[in-house]
C-alpha positions in Angstrom: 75.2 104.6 118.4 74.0 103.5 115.0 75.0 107.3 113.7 78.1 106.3 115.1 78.6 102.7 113.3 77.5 104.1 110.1 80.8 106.2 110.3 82.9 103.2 111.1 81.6 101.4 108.3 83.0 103.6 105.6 86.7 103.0 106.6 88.9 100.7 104.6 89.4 97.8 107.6 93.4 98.5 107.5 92.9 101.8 108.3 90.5 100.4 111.1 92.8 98.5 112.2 95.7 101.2 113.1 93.0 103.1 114.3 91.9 100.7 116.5 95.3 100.1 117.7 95.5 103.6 118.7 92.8 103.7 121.6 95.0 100.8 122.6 96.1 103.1 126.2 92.3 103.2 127.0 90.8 101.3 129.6 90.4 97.2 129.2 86.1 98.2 128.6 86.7 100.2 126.1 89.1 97.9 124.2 86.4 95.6 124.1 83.6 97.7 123.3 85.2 98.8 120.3 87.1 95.1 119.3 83.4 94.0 119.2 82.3 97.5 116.9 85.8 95.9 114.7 84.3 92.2 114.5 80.8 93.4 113.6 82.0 96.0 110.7 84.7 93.2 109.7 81.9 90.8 108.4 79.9 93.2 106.1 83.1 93.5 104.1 83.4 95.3 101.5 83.7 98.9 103.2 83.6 101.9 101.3 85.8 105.2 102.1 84.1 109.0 102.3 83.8 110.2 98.9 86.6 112.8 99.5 89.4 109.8 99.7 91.6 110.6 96.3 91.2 108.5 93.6 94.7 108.2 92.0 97.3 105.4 92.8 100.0 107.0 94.3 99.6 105.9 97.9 98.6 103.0 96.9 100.9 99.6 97.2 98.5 97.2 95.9 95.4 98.3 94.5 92.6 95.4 95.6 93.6 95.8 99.3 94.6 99.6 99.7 92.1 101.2 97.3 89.6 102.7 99.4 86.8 100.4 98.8 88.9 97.7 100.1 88.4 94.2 98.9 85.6 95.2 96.7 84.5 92.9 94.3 86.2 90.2 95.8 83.6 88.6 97.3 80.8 85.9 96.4 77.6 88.8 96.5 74.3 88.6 95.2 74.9 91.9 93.5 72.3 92.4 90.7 74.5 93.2 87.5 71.6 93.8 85.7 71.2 97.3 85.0 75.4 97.4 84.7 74.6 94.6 81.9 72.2 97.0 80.2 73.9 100.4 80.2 77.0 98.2 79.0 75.2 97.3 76.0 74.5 100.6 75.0 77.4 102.0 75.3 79.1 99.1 73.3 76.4 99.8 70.5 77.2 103.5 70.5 81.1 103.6 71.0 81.1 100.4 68.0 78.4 101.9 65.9 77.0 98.3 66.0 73.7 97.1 65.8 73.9 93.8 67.4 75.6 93.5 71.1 75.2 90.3 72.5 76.3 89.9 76.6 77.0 87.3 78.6 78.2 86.6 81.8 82.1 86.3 82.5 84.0 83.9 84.6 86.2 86.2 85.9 86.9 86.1 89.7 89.1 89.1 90.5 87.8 92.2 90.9 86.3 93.3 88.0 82.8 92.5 86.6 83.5 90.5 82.9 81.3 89.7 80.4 82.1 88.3 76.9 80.4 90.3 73.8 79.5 89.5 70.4 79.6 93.2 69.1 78.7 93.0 64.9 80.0 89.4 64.9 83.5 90.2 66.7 84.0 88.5 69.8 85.3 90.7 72.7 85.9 90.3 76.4 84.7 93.0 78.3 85.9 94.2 81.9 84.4 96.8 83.7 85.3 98.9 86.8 82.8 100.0 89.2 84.4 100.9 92.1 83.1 104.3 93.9 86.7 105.5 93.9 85.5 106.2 90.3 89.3 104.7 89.5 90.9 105.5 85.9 93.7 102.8 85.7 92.0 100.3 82.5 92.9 103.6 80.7 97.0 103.0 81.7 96.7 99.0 81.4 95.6 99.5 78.0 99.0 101.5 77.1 100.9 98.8 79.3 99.4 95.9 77.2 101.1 97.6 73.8 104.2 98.2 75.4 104.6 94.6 76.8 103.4 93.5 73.1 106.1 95.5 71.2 108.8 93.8 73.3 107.7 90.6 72.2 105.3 88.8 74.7 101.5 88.1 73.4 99.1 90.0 75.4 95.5 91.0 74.2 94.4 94.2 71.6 92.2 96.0 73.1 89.8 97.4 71.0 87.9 99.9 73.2 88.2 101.7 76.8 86.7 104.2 78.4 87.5 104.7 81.9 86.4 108.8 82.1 82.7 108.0 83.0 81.5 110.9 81.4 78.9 108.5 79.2 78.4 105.3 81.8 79.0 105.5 85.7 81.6 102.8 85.4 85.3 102.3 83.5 84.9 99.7 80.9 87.7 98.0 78.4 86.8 95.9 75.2 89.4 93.5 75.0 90.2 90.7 72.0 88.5 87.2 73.2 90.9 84.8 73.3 90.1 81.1 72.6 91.6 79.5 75.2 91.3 79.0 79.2 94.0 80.5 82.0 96.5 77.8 82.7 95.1 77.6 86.2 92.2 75.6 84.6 94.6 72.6 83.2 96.6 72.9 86.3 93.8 72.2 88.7 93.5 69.1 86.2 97.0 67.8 86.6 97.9 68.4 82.7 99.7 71.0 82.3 103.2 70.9 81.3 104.3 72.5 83.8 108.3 72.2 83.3 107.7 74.1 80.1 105.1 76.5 80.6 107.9 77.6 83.7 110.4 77.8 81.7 108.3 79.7 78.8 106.9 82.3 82.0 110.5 83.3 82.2 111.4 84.0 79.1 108.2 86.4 79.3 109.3 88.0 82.1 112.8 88.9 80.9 111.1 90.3 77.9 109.0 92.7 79.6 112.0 93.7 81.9 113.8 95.1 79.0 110.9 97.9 79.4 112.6 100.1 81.8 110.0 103.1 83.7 110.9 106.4 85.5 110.0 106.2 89.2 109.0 103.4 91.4 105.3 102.2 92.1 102.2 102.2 90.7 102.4 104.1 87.1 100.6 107.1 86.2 99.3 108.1 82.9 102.4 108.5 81.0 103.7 105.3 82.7 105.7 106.6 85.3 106.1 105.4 88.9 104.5 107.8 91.8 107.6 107.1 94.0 111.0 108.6 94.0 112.7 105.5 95.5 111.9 101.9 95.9 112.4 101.9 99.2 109.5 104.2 99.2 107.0 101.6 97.1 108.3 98.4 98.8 107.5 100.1 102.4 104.5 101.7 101.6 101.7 100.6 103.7 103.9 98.3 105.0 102.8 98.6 108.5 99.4 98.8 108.2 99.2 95.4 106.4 101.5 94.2 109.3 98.8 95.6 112.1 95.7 94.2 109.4 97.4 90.4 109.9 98.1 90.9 113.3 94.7 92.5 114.3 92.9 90.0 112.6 95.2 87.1 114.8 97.1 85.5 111.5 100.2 87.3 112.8 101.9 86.7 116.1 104.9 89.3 115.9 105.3 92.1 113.2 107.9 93.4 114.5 110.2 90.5 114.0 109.0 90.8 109.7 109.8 94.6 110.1 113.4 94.3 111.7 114.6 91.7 109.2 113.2 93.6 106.3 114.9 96.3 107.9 118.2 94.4 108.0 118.3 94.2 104.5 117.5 97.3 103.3 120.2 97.8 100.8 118.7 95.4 98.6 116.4 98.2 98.2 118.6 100.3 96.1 117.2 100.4 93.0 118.4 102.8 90.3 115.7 102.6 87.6 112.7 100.1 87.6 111.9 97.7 85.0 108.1 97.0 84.2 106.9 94.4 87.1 103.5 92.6 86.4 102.6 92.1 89.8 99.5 89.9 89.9 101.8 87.3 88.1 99.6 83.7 88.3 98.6 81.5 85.9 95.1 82.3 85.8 96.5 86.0 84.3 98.3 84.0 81.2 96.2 82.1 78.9 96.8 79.3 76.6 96.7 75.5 76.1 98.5 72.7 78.2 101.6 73.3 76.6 101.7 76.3 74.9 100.9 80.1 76.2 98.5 82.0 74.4 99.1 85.1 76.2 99.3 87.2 79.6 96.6 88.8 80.9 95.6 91.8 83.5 98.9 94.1 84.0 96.2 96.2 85.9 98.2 96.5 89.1 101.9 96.7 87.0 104.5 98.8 88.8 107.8 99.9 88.0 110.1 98.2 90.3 112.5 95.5 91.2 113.2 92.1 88.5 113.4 90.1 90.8 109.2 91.0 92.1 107.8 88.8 89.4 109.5 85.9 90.0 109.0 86.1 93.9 105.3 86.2 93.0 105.1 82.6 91.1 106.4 81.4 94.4 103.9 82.5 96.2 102.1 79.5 94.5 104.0 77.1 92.9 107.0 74.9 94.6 111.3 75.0 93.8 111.1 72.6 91.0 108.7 75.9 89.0 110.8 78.6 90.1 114.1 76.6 88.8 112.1 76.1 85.3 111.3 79.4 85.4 114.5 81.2 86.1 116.6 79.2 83.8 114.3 80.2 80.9 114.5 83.8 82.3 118.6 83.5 82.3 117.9 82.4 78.5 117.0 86.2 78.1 118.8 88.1 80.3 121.1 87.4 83.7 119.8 87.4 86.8 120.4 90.5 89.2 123.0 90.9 91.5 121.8 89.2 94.8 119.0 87.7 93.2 118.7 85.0 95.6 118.1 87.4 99.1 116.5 90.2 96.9 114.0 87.0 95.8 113.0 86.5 99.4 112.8 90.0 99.6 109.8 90.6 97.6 108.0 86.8 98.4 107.7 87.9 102.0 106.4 91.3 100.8 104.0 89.7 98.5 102.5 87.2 101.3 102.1 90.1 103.2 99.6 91.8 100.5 98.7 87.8 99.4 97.7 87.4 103.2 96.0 90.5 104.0 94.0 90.0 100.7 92.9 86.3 101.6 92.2 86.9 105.0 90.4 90.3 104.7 88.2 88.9 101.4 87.4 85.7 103.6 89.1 83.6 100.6 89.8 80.9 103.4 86.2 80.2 104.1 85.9 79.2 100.4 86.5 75.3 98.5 88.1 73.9 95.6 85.5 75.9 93.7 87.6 79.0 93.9 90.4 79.6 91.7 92.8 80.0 94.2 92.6 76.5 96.0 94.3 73.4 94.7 92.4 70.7 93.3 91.1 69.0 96.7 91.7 71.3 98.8 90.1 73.0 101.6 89.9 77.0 102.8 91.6 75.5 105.8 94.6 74.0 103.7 94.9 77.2 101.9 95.1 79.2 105.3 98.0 76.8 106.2 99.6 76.7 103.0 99.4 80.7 103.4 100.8 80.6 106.7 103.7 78.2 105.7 104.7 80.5 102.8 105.0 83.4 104.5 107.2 82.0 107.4 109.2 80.6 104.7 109.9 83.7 103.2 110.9 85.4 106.4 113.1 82.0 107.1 114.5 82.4 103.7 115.5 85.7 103.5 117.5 85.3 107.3 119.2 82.7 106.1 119.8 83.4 102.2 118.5 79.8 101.7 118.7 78.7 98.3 114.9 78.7 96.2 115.3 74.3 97.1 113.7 75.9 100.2 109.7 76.0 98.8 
């Protein structure tokens, strides 16, 4: 039996899921033998895959909760960084030819391990991968980052990356340190100014649209999407997120997400994609209470739909934001045809992915502490607020509310 568990507890938990769903024609015992094997393997999150699981993107519709160490990094661990920290400093020493390297600790809370870096006096951020899917993609943010910068929208130099592992067994990327917090930080204090840090978001996001990609999905070395439609992209995993949320008792009925997703799925005739961020969020642009510094982490860009991005700030931030922001993205360049449904469109896909990732990285066990809950808040209120969202978005798109909706 414990042979047996140590097999189950290399499986991504989505794929554990639809597995598990599977056996469902067995007998009522058997259901529940193996619903307890679930629970159990649930709670020593993060999993790992077998070493043979691809590493590229392709299959992939959002990297923290479909790569095959699912949810890694996404938890609070006591993970010693310690000999990471070390090999680190080595590395910067030799790829810098710098005497001096001075680490410390980053306050990043995504899924990389950060650390800022005095390297010869020049002050760097540094973000490494160490995921055992031994993934490359710091190498295409890095060309992602200069593209977004040539069309006019501030975004970091990055100085260094080196995501072959042929020197250290991890991806790393030297990025310039900017002076200055994510606007999550003055948000959670109830200073930012919000109307104009909206409006300026749009504007940013218009800018990077005018970068236009072959394919759909996540991009590939030379910056092209894996997918040949975006009906492809927007459904992949689609599912198996659904059964995850269900499985996991946050979702009552799939099916009824699936059938009006599949009532609209013209809206899903895209002819070329446009450069989507896709982990648009305040904490990913930096800056002062009024003024942006610049945007952050493009590490899960796609090509795909304009109106993705802006779906994505309301999966935070209330109608009176999204108005602000769409206005100063109309300042740029007019919105879509069918903006509105195709805007409910991608929200509900994106508190699909928002949900499976809270729920799956226990994010609603957590307090005000975490960057993701309000000022006050509870894990409990952030469940609900989750919750709320998502049926909103489903509400929305049957009805082609207006945005007033949020």
């Amino acid at each position: 039996m414990k042979r047996w568990l140590d097999q189950f507890n290399h499986l991504n938990p989505i794929w554990l899921v639809t597995l598990v769903a599977a056996v469902g024609v067995f007998s009522g015992v058997m259901q529940n033998i193996l619903g307890g094997i679930v629970a159990s393997i649930w709670k020593r999150l993060p999993l790992r895959y077998p070493a043979e699981i691809p590493s590229n993107r392709r299959d992939i519709y959002y990297w923290k909760c479909d790569r095959p160490a699912a949810f890694h990094n996404t938890q609070i661990t006591g993970t010693n960084q310690t000999q990471i920290a070390q090999q680190l400093e080595r590395e910067l020493r030799r790829h810098f030819d710098a005497r001096q390297v001075d680490l410390h600790p980053g306050v990043g809370q995504g899924n990389h391990l950060t650390w800022n870096a005095d390297v010869a006096g020049m002050p760097l951020f540094i973000r490494v991968e160490n995921g055992p899917e031994r993934d490359g993609h710091l190498a295409v943010e890095t060309a992602v980052l200069d593209r977004v910068r040539a069309a006019g929208v501030r975004t970091p130099q990055v100085f260094g990356c080196d995501a072959s592992r042929s020197r250290v067994p991890f991806a790393w990327q030297a990025l310039e340190r900017i002076a200055a917090p994510d606007l999550n930080h003055w948000f959670k204090a109830g200073t930012l100014d919000v109307s104009r840090i909206a409006w300026d978001i749009g504007v940013a996001v218009a800018k990077w649209q005018s970068i236009t990609l072959d394919g759909f999905g996540t991009l590939d070395a030379g910056l092209r999407g894996s997918r040949t439609t975006y009906a492809d992209y927007y459904h992949l995993r689609l599912e198996a997120h659904l059964h995850f949320l269900k499985a996991r008792d946050f979702l009552a009925d799939p099916h009824e997400i699936l059938s009006e997703i599949q009532r609209h799925h013209a809206l899903l005739a895209v002819d070329r994609g446009c450069l989507v961020h896709k982990d648009l969020a305040l904490w990913n642009i930096l800056g002062t209470q009024s003024q942006i510094a610049a945007f952050i982490d493009f590490d899960d860009t796609i090509s795909g739909d304009p109106m993705d991005d802006l779906s994505l700030l309301a999966c935070f931030h209330d109608a009176a934001f999204l108005h602000q922001a769409w206005e100063g993205y109309a300042s740029v360049r007019s919105l879509p045809a069918e903006h509105q449904r195709r805007f409910w469109l991608h929200l509900l896909r994106n508190m699909i992915v928002k949900a499976v990732i809270r729920v799956g990285s226990g994010y609603f066990e957590r307090n005000d502490q975490f960057f993701l809950i309000g000022a006050g808040l509870s894990g409990a209120d952030f469940e609900r607020l989750t919750r709320n969202r998502l049926a909103t978005a489903l509400s929305g798109l049957r009805e082609n509310s207006g945005i007033d909706r949020l």
